[in-house]
N, C-alpha and C positions, 0 to 999 in steps of 0.2 A: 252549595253555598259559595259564593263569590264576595272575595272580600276588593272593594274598588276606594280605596282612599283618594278623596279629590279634593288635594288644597287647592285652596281658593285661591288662584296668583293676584299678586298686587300689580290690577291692570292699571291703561289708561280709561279716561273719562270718557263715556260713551256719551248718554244722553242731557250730561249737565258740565257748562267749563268749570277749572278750575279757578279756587280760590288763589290770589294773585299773591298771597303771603306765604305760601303752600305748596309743598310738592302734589304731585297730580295722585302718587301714589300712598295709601293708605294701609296701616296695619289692620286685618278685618279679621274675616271668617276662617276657620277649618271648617272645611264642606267636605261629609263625607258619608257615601252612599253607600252603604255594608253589603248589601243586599241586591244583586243586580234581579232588575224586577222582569216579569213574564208575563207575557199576555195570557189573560184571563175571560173568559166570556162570564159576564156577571147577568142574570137575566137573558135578553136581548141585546147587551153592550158587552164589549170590548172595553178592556180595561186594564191599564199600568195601575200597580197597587204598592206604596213602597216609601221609606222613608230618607231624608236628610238630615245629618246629624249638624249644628250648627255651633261653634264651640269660638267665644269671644277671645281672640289671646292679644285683642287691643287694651290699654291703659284708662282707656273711654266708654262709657256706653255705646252701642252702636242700636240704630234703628233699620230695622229690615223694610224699606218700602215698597220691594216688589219680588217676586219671584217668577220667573219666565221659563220655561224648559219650551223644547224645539226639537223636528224633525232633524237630527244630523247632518242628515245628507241635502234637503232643501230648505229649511230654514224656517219651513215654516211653523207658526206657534201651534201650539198643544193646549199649552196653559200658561194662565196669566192670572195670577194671587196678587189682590193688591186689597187694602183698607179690611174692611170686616171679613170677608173671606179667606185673607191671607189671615189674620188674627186668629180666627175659628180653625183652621189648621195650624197653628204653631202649638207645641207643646212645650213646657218650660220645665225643666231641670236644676234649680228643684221651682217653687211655682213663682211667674216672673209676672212681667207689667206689658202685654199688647204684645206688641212687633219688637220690642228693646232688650235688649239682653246684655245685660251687667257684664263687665270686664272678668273674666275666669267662667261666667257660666256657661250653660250650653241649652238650647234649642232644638226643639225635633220635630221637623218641617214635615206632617204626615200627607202625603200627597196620593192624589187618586185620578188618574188623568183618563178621561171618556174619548176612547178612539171611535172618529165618525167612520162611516161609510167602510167599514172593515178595514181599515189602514192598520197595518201594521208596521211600526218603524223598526229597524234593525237598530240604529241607535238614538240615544236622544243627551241634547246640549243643555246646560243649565245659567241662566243667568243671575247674577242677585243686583238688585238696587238698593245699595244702605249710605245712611246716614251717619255723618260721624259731627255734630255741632250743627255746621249751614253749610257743610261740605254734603256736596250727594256723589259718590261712584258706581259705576257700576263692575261688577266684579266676572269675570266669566270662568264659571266654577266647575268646570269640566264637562266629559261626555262619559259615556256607560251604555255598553252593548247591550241589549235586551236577552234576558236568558232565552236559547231557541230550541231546551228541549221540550219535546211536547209534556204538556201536562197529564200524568195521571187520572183517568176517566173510571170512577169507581160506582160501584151498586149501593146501594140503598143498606144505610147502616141499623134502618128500624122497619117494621111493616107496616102496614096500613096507612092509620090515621082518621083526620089530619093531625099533621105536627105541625109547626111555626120553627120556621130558623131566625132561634132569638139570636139579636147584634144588631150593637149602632154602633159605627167607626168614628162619628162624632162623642162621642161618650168621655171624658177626659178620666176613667179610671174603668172604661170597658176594654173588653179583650186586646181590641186592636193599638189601644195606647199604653199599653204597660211594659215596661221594658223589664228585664229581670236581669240583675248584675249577681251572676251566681258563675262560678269555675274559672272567677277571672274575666267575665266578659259578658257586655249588657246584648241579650237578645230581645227579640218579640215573638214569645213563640204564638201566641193566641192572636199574631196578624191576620188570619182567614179564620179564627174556630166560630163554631157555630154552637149555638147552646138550644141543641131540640127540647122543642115541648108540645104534649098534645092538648089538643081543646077540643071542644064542643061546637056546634051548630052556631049554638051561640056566643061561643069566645070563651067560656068559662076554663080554666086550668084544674078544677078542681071538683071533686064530685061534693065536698059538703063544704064548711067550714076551715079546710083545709087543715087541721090539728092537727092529725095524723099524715104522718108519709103515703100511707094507699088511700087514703082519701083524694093522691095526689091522679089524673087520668092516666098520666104518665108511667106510675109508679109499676114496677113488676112488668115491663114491657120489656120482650127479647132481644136483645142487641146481638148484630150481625155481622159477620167480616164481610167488609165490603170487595174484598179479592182474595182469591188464593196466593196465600203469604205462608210464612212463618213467624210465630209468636217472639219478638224480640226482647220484650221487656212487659215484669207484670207485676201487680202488687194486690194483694188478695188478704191482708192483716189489718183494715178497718174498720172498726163495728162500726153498726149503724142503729141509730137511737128510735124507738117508735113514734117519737112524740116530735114536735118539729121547734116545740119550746125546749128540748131537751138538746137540740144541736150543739154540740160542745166549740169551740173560738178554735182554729188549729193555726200550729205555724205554716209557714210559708213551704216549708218541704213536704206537709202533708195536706197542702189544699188541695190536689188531684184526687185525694181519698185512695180508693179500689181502681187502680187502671189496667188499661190492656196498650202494647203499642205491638204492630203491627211491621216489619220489613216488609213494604212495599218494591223493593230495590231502588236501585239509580240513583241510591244515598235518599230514600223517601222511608219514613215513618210514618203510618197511620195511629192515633192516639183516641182511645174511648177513655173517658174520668166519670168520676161519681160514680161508679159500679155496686150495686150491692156485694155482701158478702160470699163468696162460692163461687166465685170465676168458673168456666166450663172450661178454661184451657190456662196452661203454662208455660213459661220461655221454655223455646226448642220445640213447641209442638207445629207442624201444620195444618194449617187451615183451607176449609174451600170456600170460595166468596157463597154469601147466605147462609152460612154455617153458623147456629147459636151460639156467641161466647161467654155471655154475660146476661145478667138482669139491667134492667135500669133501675137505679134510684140514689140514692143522695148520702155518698162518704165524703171526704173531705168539707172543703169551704163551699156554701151553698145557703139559699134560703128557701129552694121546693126543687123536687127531684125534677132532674132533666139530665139530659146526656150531652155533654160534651163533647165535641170532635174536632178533629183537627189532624192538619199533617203536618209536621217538620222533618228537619236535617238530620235530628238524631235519636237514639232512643231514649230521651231523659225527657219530662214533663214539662223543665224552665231552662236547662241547658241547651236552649237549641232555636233557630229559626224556622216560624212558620213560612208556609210554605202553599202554592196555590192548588187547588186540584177541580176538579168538576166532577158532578155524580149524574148519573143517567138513570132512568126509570122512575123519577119525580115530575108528577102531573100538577101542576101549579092550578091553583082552587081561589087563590084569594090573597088580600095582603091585610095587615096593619099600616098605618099611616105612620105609627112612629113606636118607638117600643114602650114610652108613657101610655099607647091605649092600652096594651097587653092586658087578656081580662073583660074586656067590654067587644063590643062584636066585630067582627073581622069584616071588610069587606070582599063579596066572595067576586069573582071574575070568570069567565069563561073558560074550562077546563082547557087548558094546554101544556102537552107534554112534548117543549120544543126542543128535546135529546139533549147531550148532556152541557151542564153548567153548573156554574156555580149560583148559590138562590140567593134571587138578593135579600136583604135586609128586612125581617120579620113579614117575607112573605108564606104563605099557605099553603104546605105541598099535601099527597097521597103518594103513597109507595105502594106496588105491588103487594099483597095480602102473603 
């Protein structure tokens, strides 16, 4: 994990003059990238996946009306956020009004950049265009190396199927927008997790009425180390209620429920949540990738059993940044259109097992049996 603080300097005027009453120069943003981001194969794309933190320490509202980032090295654009798209990415701290961000607040610029034609940039440039009254500046709010080590390529953390890798990054209280201010310091650890779940032929999640936990398809399914590791962190004192109206509310320190985390090395953790009770392993044991550790089903926070996953920086559940990885041995079968259909039929696609990646957004995989 790379910490990149990038104040915003107080430039000159790019694309708009100044006001003639007016210094050119403006009190604006803290722009600050925590997280230097890594190219990701999401699907078939290439992908920056990664956040700006946006923090007012003007006297004035300010209005964000563009944001820009660019190839470093030739200039040219990446991405260009401007009106409802820049809006549907901004996230607000605590919940704010569009593009505008109150004096003292702060903004969390979630950005997702699609590299064409396999480009990969070594660094990328960030611009902002804000508003402060009928003054518009633009600000040039640093550059940020691309993290260039490779990403961990992992096996299949369940069997068969299909599963669906539940997540929507638009979500304004899913995985990948939640920030957690715990040990001193707001992370995202659920930027990349994936919340598997199995279905049916025909979409269904659930073999009846869903009441019960094993009514769930999911439910009792064997969860796998996806590499030979060693067991770094694990929690195995959750009970688990049979009924799913009996789910008891938990805090914030035990919505993981039963977990397992994984030392991956290279400062990488692998993280399985919601585990039934009787883990098959404990800190200090090792593991060989495909090896049973766990059951699936539903401790901690949850409303039907599925298995969560994810990799971060450390071995803590909310103390820590996620982090990207790709899994191989996933035959891609089908997708949902959006995670609102979850439940209703999937549409299936032509089996393709295009090696390893990361799956996009509730699409339909099979794992080796």
């Amino acid at each position: 994990m790379w910490l990149l603080p990038l104040l915003a300097a107080l430039a000159a005027p790019v694309s708009a003059p100044p006001l003639a009453s007016r210094s050119a120069d403006i009190q604006a943003f803290d722009a600050d990238i925590r997280l230097s981001p890594a190219t990701v194969r999401i699907g078939d794309e290439l992908h920056l996946v990664y956040e700006m933190h946006l923090s007012n320490f003007a006297a004035v509202p300010l209005t964000l009306d563009r944001i820009v980032v660019r190839d470093a090295a030739s200039g040219a654009e990446l991405l260009v956020l401007s009106g409802a798209a820049l809006e549907a990415a901004l996230g607000h701290v605590p919940s704010g009004d569009g593009a505008t961000i109150a004096p003292g607040a702060r903004a969390i610029a979630y950005l997702d950049i699609a590299l064409r034609d396999g480009f990969r940039p070594a660094r990328i440039a960030h611009s902002l265009a804000v508003r402060e009254d009928n003054g518009r500046r633009v600000i040039e709010a640093g550059t940020v190396t691309i993290d260039p080590r490779p990403l961990p390529v992992l096996g299949p953390p369940l069997r068969g199927g299909p599963w669906v890798a539940v997540y929507a990054p638009e979500l304004e209280r899913g995985h990948r927008r939640v920030p957690y201010a715990v040990a001193g310091r707001a992370t995202i650890p659920g930027r990349f997790a994936i919340d598997w779940m199995m279905v049916d032929a025909k979409g269904q999640l659930d073999r009846s009425d869903g009441r019960a936990l094993a009514d769930s398809l999911s439910y009792g399914a064997e969860v796998l180390a996806v590499a030979d590791a060693v067991v770094a962190a694990a929690r195995d004192d959750v009970t688990e209620p049979r009924w799913r109206a009996d789910l008891p509310k938990v805090a914030i320190g035990d919505a993981a429920g039963n977990y397992i985390a994984l030392d991956l090395g290279d400062g990488r953790y692998a993280f399985y949540e919601h585990l039934q009770p009787g883990l098959r392993v404990k800190p200090g044991d090792r593991v060989k990738r495909g090896q049973v550790i766990a059951l699936l089903g539903l401790t901690g926070q949850g409303t039907a059993p599925h298995l969560h996953f994810h990799v971060a920086s450390a071995p803590s559940p909310l103390a820590a940044e996620g982090l990207p990885f790709l899994i191989e041995g996933a035959t891609r079968i089908g997708d949902y259109s959006s995670i609102e259909n979850l439940g209703t039929a999937w549409q299936p696609l032509p089996a393709t097992a295009p090696g390893p990646m990361f799956p996009p957004a509730n699409s339909v995989v099979r794992f080796p049996e």
